[in-house]
N, C-alpha and C positions, 0 to 999 in steps of 0.2 A: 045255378045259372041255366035258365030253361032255353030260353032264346036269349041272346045276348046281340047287342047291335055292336057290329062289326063294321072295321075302317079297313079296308084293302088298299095299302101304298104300292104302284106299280111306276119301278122307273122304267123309263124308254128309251133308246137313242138310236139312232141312225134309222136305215130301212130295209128290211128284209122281205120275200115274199111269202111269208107265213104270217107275219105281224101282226097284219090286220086280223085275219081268223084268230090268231092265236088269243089276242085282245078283246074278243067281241066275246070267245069262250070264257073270260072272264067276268064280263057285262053278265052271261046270263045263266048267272045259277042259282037253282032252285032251294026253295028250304029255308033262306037266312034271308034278313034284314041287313043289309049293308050299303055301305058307298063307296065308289072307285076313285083314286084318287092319281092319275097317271101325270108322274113328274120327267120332263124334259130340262135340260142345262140350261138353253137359253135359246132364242126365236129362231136360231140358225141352224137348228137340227132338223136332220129330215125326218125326225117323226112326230114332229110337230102337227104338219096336217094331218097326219092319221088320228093321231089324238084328240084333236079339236073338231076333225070330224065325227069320231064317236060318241064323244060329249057331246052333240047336238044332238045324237041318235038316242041315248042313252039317259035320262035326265037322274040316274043317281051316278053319274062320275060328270066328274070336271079334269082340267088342267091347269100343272103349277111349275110355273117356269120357278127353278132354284136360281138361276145364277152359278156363276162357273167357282167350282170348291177351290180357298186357299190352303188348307192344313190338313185334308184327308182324299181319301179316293172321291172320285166325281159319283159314284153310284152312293155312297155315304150319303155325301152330301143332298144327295137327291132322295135319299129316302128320310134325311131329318128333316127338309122341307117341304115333306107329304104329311109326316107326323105333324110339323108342326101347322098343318093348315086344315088340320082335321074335326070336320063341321061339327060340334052337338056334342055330348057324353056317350062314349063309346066304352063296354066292357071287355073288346079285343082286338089285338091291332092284328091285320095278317099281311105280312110281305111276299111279295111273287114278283116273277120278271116275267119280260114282255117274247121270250122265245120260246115259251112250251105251250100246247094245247091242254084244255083242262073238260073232262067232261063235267056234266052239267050239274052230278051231287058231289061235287069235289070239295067244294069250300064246306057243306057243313058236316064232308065227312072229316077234313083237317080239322076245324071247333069239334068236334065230338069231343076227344080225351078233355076236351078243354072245358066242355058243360059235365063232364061226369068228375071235375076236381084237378086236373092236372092244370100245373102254370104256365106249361109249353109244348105245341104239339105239331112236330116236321115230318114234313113227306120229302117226295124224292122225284126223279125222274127216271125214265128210258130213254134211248136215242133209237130213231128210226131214221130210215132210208129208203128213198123208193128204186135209186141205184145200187144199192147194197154196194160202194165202194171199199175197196179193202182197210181204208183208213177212216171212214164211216164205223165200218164193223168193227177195227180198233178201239176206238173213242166209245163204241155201244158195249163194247169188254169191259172195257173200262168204268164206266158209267153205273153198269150191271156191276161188279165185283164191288163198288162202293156202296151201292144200294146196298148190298147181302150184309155187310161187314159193316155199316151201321146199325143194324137190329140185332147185333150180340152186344150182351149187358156188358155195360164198362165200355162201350164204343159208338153210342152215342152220342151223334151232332147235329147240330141244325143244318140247314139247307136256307140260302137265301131265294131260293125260286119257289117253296112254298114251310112258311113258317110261320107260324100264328101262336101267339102271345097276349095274357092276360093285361089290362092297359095298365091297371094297378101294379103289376109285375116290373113292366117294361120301366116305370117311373119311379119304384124304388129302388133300383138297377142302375138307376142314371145311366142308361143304355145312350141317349143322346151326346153325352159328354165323353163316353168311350168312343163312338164312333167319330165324333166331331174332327178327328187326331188320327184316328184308322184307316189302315189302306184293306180292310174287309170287313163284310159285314157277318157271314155265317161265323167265319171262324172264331173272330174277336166274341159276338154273343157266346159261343159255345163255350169260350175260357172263362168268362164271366160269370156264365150259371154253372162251370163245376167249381169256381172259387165261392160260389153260395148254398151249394151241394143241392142245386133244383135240378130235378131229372126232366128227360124229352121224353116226352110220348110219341110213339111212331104209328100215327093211323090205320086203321086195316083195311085199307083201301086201294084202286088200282093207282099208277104212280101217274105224273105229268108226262104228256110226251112230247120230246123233243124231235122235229123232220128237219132232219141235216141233206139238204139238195147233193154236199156234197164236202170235203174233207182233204186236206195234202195233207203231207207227212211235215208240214212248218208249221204247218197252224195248229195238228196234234201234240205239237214237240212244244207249241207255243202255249198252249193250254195243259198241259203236263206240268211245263216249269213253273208254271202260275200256284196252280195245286201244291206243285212240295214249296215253292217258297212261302207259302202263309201258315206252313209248316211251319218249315226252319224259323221265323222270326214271331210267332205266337207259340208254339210248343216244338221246342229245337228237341226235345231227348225222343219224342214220339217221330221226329222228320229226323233223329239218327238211327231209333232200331227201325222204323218202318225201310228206310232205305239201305239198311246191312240185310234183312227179309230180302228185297227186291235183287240186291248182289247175286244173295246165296241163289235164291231160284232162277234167276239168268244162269248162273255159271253152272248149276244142275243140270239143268234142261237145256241148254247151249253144248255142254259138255255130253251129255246123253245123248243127242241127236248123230255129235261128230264121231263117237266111239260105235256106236252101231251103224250109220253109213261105211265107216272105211273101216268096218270085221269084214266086209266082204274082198280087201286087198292083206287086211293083219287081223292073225290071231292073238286076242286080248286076253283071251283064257275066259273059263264060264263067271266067276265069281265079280270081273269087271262088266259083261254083259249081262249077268242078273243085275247089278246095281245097277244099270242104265236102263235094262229093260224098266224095272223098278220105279225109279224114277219119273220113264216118261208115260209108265202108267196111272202115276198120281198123277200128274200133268193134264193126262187127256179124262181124268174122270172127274176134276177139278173143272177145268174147264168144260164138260157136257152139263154138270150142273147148273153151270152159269148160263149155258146153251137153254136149258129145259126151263129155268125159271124168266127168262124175256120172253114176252108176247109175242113177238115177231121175229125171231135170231134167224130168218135165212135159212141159205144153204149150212150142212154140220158142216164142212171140209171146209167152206172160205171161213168159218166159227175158229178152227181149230188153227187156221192159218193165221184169221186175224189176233187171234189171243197173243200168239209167239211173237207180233210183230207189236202186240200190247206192253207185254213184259219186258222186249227189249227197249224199248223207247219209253218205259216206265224208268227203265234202270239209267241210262244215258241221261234221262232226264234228269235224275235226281243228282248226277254227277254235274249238270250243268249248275243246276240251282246254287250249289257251294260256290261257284267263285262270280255266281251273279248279283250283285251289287242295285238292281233298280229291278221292276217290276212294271211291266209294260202290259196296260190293260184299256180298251178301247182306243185306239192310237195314241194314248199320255203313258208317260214315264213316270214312276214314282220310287222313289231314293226314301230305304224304310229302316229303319231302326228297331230294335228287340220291340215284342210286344207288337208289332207291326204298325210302332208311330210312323205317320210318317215326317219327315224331314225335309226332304224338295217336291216340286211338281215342276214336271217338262213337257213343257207342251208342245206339239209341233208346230214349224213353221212360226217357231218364236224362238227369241233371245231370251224370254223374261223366265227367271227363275224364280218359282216362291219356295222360303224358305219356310221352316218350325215353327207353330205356335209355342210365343213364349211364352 
């Protein structure tokens, strides 16, 4: 596959002020043959003029209203209605969302593993800030420690903001039929292609970047829970030891903090302050790592602060996740089932509930 002609699905919704940039870096990349394919729900999203303005601009992308999803997440649904409107013979479909910035040989360094033989090849992103807020630089902890920890072998997953797949791959996968029913899109693919034992290639390229104007600790907390539940209900034993990992290093490093603050009122004896020294030295070299491998980490001290305020609201999270019952992503609710079918949709400022495809 030398040059392969490439379908870029991009859903959209709402309106942020990066959007447009963010969308236009996707319009213009160098290297590859493709078309842009930006899917909104329906006429009443605000990002509909940005779309329909860029498709005037742009003549290889258009726009494709889906219609509002009844048996999966609304971003599913918007991405089987890019596939399925997808102009001509295409040898690889690539999915991205519409909030990261993408430099300009990005897309054919993501096809690369893909013209030298591989079936599937995902990149990642960073989070940047031009406030370096503390919950900014939480979320860019966070963001950074998954990046790292998906390029060790056996760990391994797609990314729905930039993931690119063979068309012939995608279609003997019946990937549409999985997602039809699914309340995600990376994670559900990633169970999918280790139940057919096809491996991810991880491009060697810089990652997408993500500009967060700005961050609380609801919408960090809100985005956390989101993460371990697509866990818990597509791979529950991996969202059980990942989050007894997240316990034990809270309670480490929580506990290490408190014993070496208050030696200066009680002596613990040396043997409990080597273990805590100990500790919060893997702590802080653990995280300088993560520090030295982002392009942009800031100040190290707000680095080191925001990681501790990473791990804790990593850990509470995942405590939340267990007795959270629905999944709330772009203001709809969604009520999910193992495997993360899903079961209801709650839309706001309605009564109407859709239930299961039977």
């Amino acid at each position: 596959m030398i040059k392969p002609e490439i379908a870029m699905i991009v859903p959209v919704t709402g309106a942020t002020p990066s959007q447009r940039l963010n969308l236009e870096s996707l319009m213009r990349q160098k290297g590859a043959s493709y078309q842009v394919i930006m899917v909104v729900a329906d006429r009443s999203d605000e990002a509909l003029s940005v779309s329909e303005d860029l498709s005037q601009r742009y003549p290889h992308s258009r726009v494709v209203i889906a219609g509002k999803a009844e048996h999966c997440s609304q971003k599913n649904w918007n991405l089987i209605a890019g596939v399925q409107s997808v102009e001509g013979s295409v040898d690889v479909l690539v999915f991205c969302d519409s909030g990261h910035r993408a430099h300009d040989s990005w897309l054919s360094g993501l096809i690369k593993p893909i013209t030298e033989g591989a079936m599937v090849s995902s990149g990642y992103h960073q989070v940047y800030s031009e406030k370096k807020g503390i919950f900014v630089n939480a979320q860019a902890v966070c963001v950074q420690f998954l990046s790292q920890i998906r390029k060790l072998p056996g760990c391994r997953q797609t990314w729905g903001g930039a993931t690119a797949i063979r068309a012939d791959c995608f279609d003997s996968l019946k990937v549409i039929e999985l997602w039809s029913t699914n309340i995600v899109d990376d994670v559900s693919l990633s169970w999918l292609l280790s139940q057919h034992k096809i491996g991810i290639a991880i491009p060697d390229q810089p990652d997408l970047a993500t500009n967060l104007s700005n961050q609380s600790v609801t919408g960090l907390q809100k985005w956390l829970i989101r993460q371990w539940a697509y866990l818990k209900y597509i791979h529950p034993l991996l969202w059980l030891l990942t989050g007894l990992v997240s316990y034990l290093a809270s309670s480490l490093v929580c506990g290490s903090l408190l014993l070496a603050g208050s030696s200066v009122f009680f002596f613990w004896g040396s043997p409990l302050l080597f273990a805590s020294g100990t500790v919060l030295l893997c702590f802080i070299l653990f995280v300088s790592v993560l520090y030295k491998k982002h392009p942009e980490p800031g100040n190290l001290l707000h680095w080191y602060f925001a990681s501790l305020i990473a791990l804790l609201l990593s850990t509470t999270s995942h405590l939340a996740s267990m007795i959270k019952n629905e999944i709330e992503w772009s203001g709809i609710s969604y009520r999910v089932t193992m495997r993360g079918r899903v079961t209801m949709i709650i839309r706001p400022n309605s009564d109407m509930e859709i239930t299961e495809k039977s």
